[in-house]
C-alpha positions as CSV (number, residue, x, y, z in Angstrom):
1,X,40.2,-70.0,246.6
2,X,36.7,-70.2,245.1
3,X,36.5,-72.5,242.2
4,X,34.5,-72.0,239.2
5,X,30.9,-73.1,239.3
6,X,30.7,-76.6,237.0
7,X,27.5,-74.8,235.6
8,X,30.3,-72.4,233.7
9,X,30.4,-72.5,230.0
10,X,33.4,-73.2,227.9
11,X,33.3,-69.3,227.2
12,X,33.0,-68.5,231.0
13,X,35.8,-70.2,232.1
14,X,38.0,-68.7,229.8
15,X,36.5,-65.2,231.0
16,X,37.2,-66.4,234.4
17,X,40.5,-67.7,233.5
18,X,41.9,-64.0,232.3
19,X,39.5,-61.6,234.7
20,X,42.9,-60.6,236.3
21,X,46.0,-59.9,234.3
22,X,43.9,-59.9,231.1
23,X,41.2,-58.5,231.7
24,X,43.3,-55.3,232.6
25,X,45.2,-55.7,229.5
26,X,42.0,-55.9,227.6
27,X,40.7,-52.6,229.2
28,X,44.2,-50.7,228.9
29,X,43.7,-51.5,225.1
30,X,40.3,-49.6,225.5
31,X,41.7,-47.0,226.8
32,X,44.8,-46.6,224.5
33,X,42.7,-44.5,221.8
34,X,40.9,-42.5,224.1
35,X,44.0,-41.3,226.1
36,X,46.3,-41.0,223.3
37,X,46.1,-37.7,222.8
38,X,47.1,-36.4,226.0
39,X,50.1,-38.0,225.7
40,X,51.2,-35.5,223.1
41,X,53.5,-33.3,224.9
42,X,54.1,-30.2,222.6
43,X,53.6,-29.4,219.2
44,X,54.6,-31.8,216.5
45,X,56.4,-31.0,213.6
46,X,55.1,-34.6,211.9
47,X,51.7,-36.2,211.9
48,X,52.9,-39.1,210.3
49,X,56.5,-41.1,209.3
50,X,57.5,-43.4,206.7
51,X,60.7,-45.4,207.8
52,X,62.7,-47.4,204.6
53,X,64.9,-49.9,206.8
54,X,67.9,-51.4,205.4
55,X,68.9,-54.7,206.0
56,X,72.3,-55.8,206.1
57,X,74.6,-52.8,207.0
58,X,74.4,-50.5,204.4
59,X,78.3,-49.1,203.5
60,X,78.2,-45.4,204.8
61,X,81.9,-45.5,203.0
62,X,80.0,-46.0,199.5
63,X,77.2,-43.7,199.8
64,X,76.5,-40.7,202.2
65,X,80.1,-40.3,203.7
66,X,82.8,-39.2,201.4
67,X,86.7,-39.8,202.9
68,X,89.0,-38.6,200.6
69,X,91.8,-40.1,203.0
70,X,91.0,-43.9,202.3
71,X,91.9,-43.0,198.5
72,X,95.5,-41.6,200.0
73,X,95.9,-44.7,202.4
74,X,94.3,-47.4,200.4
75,X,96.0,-50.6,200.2
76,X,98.1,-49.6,203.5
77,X,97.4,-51.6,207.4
78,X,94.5,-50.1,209.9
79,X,97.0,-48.3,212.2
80,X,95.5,-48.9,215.6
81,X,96.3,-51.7,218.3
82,X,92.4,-52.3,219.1
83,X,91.0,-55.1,218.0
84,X,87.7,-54.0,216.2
85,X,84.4,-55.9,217.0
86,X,83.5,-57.2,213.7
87,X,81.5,-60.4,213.1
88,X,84.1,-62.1,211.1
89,X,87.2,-60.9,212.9
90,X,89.7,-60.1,209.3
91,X,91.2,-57.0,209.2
92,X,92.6,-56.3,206.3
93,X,94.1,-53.3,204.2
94,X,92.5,-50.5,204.0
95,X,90.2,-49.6,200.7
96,X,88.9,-46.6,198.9
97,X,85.2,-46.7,197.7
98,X,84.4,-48.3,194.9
99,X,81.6,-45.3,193.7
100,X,82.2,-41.8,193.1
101,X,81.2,-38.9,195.1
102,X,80.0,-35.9,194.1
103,X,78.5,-32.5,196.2
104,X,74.9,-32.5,195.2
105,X,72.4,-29.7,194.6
106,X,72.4,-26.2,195.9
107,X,73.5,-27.6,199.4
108,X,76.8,-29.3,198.2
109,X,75.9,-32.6,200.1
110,X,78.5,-35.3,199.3
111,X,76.3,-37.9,198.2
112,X,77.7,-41.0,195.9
113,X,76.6,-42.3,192.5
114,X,75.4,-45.5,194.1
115,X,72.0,-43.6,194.8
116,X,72.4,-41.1,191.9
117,X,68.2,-40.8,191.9
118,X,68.6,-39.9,196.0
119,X,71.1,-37.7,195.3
120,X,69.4,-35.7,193.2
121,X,67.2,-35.2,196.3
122,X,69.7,-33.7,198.3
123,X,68.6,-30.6,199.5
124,X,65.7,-32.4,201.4
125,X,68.2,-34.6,203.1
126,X,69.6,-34.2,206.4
127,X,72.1,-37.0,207.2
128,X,73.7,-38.3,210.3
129,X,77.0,-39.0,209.5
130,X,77.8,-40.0,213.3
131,X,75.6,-43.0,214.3
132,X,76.7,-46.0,216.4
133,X,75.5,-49.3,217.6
134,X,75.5,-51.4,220.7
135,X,75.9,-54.6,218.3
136,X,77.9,-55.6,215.2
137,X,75.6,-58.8,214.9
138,X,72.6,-58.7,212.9
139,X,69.5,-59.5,214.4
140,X,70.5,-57.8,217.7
141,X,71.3,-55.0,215.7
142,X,68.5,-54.7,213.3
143,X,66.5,-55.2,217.3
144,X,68.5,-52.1,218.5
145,X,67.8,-49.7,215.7
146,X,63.8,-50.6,215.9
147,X,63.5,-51.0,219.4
148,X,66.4,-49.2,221.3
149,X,67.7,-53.0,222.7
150,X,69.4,-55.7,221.8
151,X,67.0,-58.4,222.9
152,X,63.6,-59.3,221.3
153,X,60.1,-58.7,223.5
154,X,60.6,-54.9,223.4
155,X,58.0,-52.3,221.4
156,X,59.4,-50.9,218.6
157,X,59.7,-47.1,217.4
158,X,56.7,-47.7,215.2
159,X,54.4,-49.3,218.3
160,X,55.5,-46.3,220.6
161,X,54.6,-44.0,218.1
162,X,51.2,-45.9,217.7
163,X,50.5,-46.3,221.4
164,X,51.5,-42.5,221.9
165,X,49.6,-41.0,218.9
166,X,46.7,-43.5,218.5
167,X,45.1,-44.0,215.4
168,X,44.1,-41.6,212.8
169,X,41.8,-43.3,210.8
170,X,39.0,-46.1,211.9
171,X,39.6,-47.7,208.7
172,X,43.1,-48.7,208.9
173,X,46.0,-50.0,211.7
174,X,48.3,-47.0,212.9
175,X,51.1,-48.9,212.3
176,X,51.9,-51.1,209.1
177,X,54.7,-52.8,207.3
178,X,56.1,-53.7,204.2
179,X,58.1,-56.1,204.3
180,X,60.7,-56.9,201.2
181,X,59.1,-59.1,198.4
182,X,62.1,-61.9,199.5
183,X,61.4,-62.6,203.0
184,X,61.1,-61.1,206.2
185,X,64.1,-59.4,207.7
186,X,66.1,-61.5,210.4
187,X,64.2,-61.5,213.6
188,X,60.6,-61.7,212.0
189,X,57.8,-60.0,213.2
190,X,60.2,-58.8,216.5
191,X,61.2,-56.1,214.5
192,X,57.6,-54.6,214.5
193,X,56.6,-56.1,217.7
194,X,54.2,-54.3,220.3
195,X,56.2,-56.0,223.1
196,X,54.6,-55.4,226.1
197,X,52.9,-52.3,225.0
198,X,48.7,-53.4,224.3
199,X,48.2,-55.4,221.0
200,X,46.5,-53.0,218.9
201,X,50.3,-51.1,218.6
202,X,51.6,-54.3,216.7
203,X,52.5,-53.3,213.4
204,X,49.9,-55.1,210.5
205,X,51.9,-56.8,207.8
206,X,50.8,-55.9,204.3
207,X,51.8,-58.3,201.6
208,X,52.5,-57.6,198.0
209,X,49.0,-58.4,195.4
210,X,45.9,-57.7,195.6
211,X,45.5,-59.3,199.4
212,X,48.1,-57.6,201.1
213,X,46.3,-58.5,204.7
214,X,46.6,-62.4,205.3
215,X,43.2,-63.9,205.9
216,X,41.3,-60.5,205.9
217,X,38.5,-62.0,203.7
218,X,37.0,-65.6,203.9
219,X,38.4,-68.3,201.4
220,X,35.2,-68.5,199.3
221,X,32.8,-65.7,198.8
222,X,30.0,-65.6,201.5
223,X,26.1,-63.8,199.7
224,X,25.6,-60.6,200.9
225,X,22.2,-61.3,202.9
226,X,24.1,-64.1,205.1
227,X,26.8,-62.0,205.7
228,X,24.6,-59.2,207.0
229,X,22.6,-62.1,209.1
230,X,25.6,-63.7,210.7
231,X,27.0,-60.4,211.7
232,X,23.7,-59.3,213.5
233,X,23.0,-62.4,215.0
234,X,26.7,-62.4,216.4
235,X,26.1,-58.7,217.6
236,X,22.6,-59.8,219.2
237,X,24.5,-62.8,221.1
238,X,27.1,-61.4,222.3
239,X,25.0,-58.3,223.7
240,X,23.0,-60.9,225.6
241,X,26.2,-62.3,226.8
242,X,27.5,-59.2,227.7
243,X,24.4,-58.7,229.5
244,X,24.5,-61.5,231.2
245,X,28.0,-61.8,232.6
246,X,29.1,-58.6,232.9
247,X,32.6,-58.6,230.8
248,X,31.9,-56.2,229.1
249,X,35.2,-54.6,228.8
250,X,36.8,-58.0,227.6
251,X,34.0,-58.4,225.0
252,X,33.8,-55.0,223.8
253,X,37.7,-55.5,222.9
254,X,37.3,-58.1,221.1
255,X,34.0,-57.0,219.4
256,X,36.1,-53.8,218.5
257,X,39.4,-56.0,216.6
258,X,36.7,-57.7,214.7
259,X,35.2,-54.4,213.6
260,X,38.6,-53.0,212.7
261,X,38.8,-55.9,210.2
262,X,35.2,-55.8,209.1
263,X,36.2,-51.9,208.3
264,X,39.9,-53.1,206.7
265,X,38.0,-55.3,204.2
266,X,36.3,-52.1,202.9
267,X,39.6,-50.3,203.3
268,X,42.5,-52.2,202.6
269,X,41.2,-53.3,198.6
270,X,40.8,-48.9,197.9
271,X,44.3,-48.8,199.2
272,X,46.0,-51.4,197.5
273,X,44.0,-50.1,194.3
274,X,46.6,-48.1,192.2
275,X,44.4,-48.1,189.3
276,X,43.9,-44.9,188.9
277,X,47.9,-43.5,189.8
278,X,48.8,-41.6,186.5
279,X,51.4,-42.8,184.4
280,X,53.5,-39.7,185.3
281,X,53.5,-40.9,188.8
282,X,54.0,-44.9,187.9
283,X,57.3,-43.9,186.2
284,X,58.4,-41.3,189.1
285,X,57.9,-44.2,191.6
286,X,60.1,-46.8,188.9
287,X,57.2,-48.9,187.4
288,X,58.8,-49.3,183.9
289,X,61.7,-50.8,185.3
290,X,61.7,-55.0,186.6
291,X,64.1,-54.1,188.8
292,X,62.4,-51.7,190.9
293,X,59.2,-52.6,190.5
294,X,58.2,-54.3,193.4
295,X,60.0,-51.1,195.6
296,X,58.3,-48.7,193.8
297,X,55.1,-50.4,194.5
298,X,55.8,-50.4,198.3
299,X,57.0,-46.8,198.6
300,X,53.7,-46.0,196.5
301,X,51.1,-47.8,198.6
302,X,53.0,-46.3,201.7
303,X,52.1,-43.1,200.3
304,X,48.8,-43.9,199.9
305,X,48.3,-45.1,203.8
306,X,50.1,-42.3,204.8
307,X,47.2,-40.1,203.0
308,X,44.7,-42.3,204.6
309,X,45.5,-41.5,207.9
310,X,48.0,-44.5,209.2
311,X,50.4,-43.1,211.5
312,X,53.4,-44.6,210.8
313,X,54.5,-47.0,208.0
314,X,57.9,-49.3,207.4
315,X,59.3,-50.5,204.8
316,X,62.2,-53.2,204.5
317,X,64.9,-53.5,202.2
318,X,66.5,-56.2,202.5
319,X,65.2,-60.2,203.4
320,X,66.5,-62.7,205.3
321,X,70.4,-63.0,206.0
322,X,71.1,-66.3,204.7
323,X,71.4,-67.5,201.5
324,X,73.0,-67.2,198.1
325,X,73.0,-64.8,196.7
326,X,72.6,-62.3,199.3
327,X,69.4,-60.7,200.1
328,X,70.6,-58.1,201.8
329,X,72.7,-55.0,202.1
330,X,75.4,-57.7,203.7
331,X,78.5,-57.0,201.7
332,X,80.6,-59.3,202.7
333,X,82.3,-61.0,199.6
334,X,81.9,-57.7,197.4
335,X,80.7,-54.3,197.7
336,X,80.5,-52.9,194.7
337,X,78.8,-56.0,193.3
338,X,75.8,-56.2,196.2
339,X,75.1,-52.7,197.1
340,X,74.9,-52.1,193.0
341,X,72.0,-54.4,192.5
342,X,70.4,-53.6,196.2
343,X,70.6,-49.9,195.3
344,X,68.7,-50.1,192.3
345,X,65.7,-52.0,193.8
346,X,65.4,-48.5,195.8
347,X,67.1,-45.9,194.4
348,X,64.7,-44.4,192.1
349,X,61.3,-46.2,193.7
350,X,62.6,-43.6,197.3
351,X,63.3,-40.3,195.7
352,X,60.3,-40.5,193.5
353,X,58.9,-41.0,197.2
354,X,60.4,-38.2,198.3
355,X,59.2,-35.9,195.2
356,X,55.9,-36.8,195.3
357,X,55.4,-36.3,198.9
358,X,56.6,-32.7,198.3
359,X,54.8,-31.8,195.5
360,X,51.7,-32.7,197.3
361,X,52.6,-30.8,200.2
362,X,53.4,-33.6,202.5
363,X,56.8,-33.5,203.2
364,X,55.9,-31.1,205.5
365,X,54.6,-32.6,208.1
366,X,55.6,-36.0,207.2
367,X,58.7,-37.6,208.5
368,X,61.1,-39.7,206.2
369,X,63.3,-41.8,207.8
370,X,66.2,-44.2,206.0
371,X,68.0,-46.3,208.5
372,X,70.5,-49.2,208.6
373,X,71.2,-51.7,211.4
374,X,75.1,-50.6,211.1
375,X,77.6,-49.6,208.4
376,X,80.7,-51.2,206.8
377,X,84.6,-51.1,207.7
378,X,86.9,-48.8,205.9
379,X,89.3,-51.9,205.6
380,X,88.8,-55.4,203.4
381,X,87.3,-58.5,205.5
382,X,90.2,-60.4,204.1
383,X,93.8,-61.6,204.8
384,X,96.1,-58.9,206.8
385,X,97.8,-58.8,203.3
386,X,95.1,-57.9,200.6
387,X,92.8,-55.4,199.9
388,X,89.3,-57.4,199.4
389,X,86.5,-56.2,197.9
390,X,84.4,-57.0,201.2
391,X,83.4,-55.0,204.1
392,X,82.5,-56.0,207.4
393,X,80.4,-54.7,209.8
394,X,81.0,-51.6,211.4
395,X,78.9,-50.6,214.4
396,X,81.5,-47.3,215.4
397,X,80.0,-45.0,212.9
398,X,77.5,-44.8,210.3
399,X,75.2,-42.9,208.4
400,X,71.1,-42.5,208.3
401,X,69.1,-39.9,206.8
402,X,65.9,-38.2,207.9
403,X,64.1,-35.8,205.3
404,X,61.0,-33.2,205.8
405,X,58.9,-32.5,208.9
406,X,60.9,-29.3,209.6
407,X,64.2,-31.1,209.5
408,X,67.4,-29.2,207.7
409,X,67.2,-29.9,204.5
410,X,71.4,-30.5,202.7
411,X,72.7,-31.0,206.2
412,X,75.0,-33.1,207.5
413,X,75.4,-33.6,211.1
414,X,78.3,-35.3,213.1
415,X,81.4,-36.7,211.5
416,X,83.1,-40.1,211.6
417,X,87.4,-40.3,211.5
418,X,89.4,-39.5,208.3
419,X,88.9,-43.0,207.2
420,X,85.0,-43.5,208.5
421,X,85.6,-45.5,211.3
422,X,84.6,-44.2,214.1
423,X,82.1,-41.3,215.5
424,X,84.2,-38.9,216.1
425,X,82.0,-35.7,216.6
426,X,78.6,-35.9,218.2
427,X,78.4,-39.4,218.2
428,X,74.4,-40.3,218.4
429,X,73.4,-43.5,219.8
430,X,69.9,-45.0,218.4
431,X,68.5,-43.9,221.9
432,X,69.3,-40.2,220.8
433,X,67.5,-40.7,217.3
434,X,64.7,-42.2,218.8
435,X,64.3,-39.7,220.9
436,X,64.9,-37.3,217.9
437,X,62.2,-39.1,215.7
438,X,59.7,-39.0,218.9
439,X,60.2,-35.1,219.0
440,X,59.2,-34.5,215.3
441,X,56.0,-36.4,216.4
442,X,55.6,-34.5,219.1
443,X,56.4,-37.0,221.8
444,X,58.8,-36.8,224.6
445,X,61.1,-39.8,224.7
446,X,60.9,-39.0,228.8
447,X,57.8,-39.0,229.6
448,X,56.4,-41.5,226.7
449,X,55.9,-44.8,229.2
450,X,54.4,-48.1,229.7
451,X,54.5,-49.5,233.5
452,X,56.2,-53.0,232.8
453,X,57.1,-55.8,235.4
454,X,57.7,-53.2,238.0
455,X,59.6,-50.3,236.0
456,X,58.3,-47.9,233.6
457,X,59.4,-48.3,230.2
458,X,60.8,-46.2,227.7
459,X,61.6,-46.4,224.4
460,X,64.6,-45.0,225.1
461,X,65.2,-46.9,228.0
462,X,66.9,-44.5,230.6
463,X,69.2,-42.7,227.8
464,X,68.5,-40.2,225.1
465,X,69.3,-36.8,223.8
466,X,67.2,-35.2,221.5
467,X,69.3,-33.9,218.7
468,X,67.5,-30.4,218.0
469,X,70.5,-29.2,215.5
470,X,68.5,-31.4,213.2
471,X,65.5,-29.4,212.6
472,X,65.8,-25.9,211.0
């Protein structure tokens, strides 16, 4: 093996250090815009998706599956010999809801009074009552429903959708999150990762204020006039760099992230900018309330990427695990008490979502998508004895909603038992909604791939059924 000439600069030898490996990476990022559209593989009944992410377990029990049994058996034992996988391991009695349901709009939908805003939105709703997990635990969990395994390192839905779609706008990242105003949801930034998929699929953080990109403008204002000189004279040396050694790939990569964020800090400031939202649409959102003021500000500056082109946006509801009190949809101790005040935060901030997306005509071809790493059990977490007013987790069955983009609008698909513990009628694994979601986009789960350490990769690993009963 040839070693490196000692008349190599510092910049060479790093060039020379990542020629191989990296240098394909680099030119596979290249390519990722330019071949995105071929990978399209029929017509797409989405062009873009917001996805609001619970964190926690949301109780499918309280909200979007009604069981009019657990009201007859409440207080009575589970009557079953298995021993359920639950993270605390106490089965107690079993326990009604503590909110009322009600059949909602036109549709009937059984939706509860703990989203009473989103239920007023039911005939744009088409819920999965039948979803299951491979994990009862959190962070693998909250892994699963974003990237189909249990294990960090793998792309997520949103960096599949952004490698398979590309980007949309040259102004903004195709894929970007918003994360809850408390903290980042267990795992971090895995659960937005681009795994092994090329960098530009990462999902982009925004933050809350007036900066929601970290470090996207110097710390003190640079003149005009330099700014334009230091940007030309960079351009000019690196052309005669790139003349000179011939990575041009590699440079033209690089030269290409620092253009996206020379184009974001023009961008991103018109985005964040809600100044001129009318008051109308500041109180459909939930403005005028403390409480859901920082969600409605979220769901509105999703809208407003979505409309400027980004291809898919997340949202989190819900913060780190730990703590007290809870920051999350993790209803251990009580129920009613936790999903009342979490509920709130989004209740009224996602339907106004919902409304204004359809009265500008974008529910059509955009995809909503409420999700929650697993649901609740239909019996206390507390002594064998006593009915509790805590729920453990419940990864046998579930619920999760998807609304416009062609889907069935005040549907419900799939069913759990007669007291909401298990799947008991077309159970769907988060494979088979990813696969689902890919569809609406246009993308088949099968053929959507990344050659990885030998094998090529799927989102949906080697599983997957697209659930076509969902669209109308």
């Amino acid at each position: 093996m040839n070693h490196p000439s000692s008349s190599l600069t510092r910049r060479d030898f790093f060039h020379w250090g990542v020629r191989g490996l990296g240098a394909t990476a680099f030119a596979n990022l290249l390519a990722t815009e330019s071949c995105a559209a071929s990978l399209a593989h029929f017509a797409p009944r989405a062009k873009r998706a917001i996805h609001i992410c619970l964190v926690g377990g949301l109780s499918h029990l309280d909200s979007f599956d009604y069981k009019p049994h657990l009201e007859t058996v409440h207080g009575k034992s589970l009557q079953s010999d298995e021993q359920p996988d639950i993270f605390f391991g106490k089965v107690g009695l079993l326990r009604q809801s503590d909110f009322k349901f009600e059949q909602r709009g036109r549709s009937g939908l059984w939706v509860s009074d703990l989203f009473p805003h989103i239920a007023r939105m039911a005939d744009d709703l088409c819920v999965i009552r039948s979803m299951t997990s491979d994990s009862a635990n959190h962070t693998p969990a909250l892994f699963v429903a974003n990237s189909g395994f249990q294990f960090n390192g793998f792309p997520t839905l949103g960096a599949w959708l952004s490698y398979g779609l590309g980007k949309d706008t040259d102004e903004l990242p195709a894929y970007v999150v918003l994360p809850d105003e408390r903290g980042d949801p267990n795992g971090g930034a895995n659960s937005w990762t681009n795994g092994f998929l090329p960098a530009v699929s990462q999902g982009v953080k925004f933050a809350s204020g007036e900066l929601p990109v970290r470090d996207l403008f110097p710390a003190k204002a640079i003149p005009p006039e330099e700014e334009v000189a230091v940007r030309d004279m960079l351009r000019r040396s690196n052309q005669i760099h790139r003349e000179r050694t011939g990575f041009e790939d590699m440079l033209s990569a690089r030269m290409q992230s620092y253009e996206l964020a020379a184009r974001m800090q023009m961008s991103v400031p018109g985005v964040a900018d809600i100044s001129g939202e009318s008051q109308d649409i500041r109180e459909l959102y939930g403005f005028d309330d403390l409480a859901t003021q920082s969600t409605a500000l979220r769901c509105l500056l999703g809208r407003r990427l979505l409309e400027r082109g980004v291809r898919f946006v997340q949202l989190f509801s819900g913060g780190p695990i730990a703590g007290s009190p809870r920051k999350s949809w993790d209803a251990h101790e009580n129920v009613k008490q936790n999903h009342s005040v979490e509920a709130r935060r989004i209740d009224k901030p996602v339907a106004g979502l919902l409304q204004d997306l359809k009265q500008r005509g974008m529910l059509d071809d955009t995809l909503v998508i409420f999700t929650t790493e697993f649901g609740r059990t239909p019996f206390a977490q507390s002594n064998a004895n006593e009915v509790g007013p805590g729920r453990d987790h419940n990864k046998y069955g579930f619920s999760c909603w998807l609304a416009g983009a062609g889907t069935r609008g005040g549907f419900a698909f799939g069913n759990t038992d007669e007291i909401g513990w298990k799947a008991v009628e077309n159970p769907m694994p988060w494979h088979d909604f990813h696969a689902t979601v890919l569809a609406a986009l246009g993308l088949d789960h099968e053929k959507l791939t990344y050659y990885h350490n030998g094998i090529q990769r799927r989102l949906t690993n080697v599983h997957g059924k697209v659930a076509w009963d969902l669209f109308a």
